[in-house]
N, C-alpha and C positions, 0 to 999 in steps of 0.2 A: 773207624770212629771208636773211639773210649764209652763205653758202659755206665762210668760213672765216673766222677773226678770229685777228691777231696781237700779241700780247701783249709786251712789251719786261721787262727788269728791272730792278734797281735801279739808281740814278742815270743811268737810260737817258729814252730818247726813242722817237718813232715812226720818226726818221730816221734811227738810228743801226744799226751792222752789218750785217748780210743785209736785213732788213726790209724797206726801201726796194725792194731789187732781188727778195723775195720776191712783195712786191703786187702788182710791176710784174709778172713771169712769172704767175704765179695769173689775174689781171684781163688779160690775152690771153688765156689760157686759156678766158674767159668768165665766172670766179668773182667773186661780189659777195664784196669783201674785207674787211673792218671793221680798221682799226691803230688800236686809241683809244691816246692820251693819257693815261699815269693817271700821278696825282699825284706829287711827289718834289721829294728827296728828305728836306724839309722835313715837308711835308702826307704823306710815302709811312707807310700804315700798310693794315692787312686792310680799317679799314671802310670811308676814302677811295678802295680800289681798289675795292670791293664796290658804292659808289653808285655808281663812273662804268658797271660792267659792268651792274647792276641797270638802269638808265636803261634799255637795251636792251629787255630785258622777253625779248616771245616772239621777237625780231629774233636772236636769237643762242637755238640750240636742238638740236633731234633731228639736225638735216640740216647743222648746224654743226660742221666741223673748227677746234680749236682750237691754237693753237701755239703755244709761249712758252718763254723764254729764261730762264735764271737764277733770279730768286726769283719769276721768274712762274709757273712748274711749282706752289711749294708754292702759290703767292692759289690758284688755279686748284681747285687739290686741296682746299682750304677751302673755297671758294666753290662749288664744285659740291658737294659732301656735304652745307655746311649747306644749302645751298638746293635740294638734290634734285633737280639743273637736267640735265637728259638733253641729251649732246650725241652726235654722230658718232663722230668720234677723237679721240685730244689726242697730239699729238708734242710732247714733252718737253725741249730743250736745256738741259743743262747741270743737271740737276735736284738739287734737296734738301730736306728736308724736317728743318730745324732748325740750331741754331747753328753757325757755321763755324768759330768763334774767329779772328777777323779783326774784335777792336773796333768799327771804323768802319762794319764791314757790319752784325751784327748789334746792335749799337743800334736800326737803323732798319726791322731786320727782323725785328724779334722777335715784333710781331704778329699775325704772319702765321700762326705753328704754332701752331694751336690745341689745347688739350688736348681736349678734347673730338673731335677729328677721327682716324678710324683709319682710315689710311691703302689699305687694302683694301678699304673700302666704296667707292673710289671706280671698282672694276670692273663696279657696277651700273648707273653715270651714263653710260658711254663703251662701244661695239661695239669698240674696238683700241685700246691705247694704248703708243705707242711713247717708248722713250726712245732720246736719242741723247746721247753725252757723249764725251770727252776720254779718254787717259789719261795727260796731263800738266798737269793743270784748274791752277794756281793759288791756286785759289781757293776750290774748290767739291772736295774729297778725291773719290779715284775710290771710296772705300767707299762713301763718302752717296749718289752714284748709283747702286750697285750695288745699295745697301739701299732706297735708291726705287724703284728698278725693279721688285726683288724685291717687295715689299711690292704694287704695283699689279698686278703679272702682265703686267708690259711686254715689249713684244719689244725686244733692245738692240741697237745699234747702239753700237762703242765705234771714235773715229775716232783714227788713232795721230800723236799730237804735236800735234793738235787746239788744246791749249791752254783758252779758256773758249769757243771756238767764238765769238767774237767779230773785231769789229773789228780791234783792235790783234792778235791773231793770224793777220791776213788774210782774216778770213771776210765779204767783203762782197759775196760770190755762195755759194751755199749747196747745191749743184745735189743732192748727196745729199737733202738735206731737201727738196727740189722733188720729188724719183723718189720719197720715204716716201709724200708728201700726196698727189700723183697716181696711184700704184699702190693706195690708198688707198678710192678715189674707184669711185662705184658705176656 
């Protein structure tokens, strides 16, 4: 079983922002790390993210901390409710759950929020779940995080001038999010 699995968001990659230098610290650490690849921004939709995480099976589970950036927070939130998938933690970056009004994003993200998915069940699947966010997001409104947060029963974390906590804000070392996932850790 994987230690911890990290998750990218739209029009991302596995080797883009913190990520790279998050695996690298984790897997010294001795953690079996998982970065899939999910689909984009073409193919990006809930149920092409859903077969690449599905593949995994029982490899990603109870003892699996999960971490994810941007529209990865809501797959994440979908995908563990509908598929009642028990994990560890989930640390949250840059989280939302629903339209941003930024055309270009939500076109591609719209499948993601499921009506069916209420957003509170998803405190049964996770032992902690932390958000962390901005409060000058771009992108991503600090209320949507706030209402995410709130809604999971997250512990927050709000970083000042952050930005989307991304690359193009400087974020390609992440060390806060390195001290959540390790203090984290049993």
């Amino acid at each position: 079983m994987y230690d911890c699995a990290i998750l990218h968001g739209s029009f991302g990659d596995p080797f883009g922002n913190w990520s790279p230098w998050l695996f690298r610290k984790l897997s010294e650490g001795g953690s079996r790390v998982l970065v899939p690849h999910l689909p984009g921004p073409q193919e990006q939709n809930f149920q092409n993210w859903s077969k690449i995480m599905d593949a995994y099976g029982d490899a990603v589970g109870s003892e699996t901390d999960l971490i994810a950036h941007s529209l990865a927070p809501a797959f994440l939130a979908s995908w563990i409710i509908t598929r009642r998938k028990n994990v560890r933690n989930l640390y949250l970056v840059a989280p939302f759950y629903g339209l941003i009004n930024i055309p270009e994003f939500d076109a591609i993200n719209r499948s993601f929020f499921l009506s069916e998915v209420s957003l509170p069940a998803l405190t049964r699947y996770a032992r902690e779940i932390h958000c962390v966010y901005s409060d000058d997001d771009p992108y991503v409104p600090r209320s949507m995080s706030d209402d995410f947060a709130a809604k999971v029963g997250a512990h927050t974390t709000v970083v000042n001038k952050g930005k989307h906590l991304n690359e193009s804000a400087g974020f390609v070392e992440f060390p806060l999010l390195l001290k959540l996932v390790n203090d984290g850790r049993p």
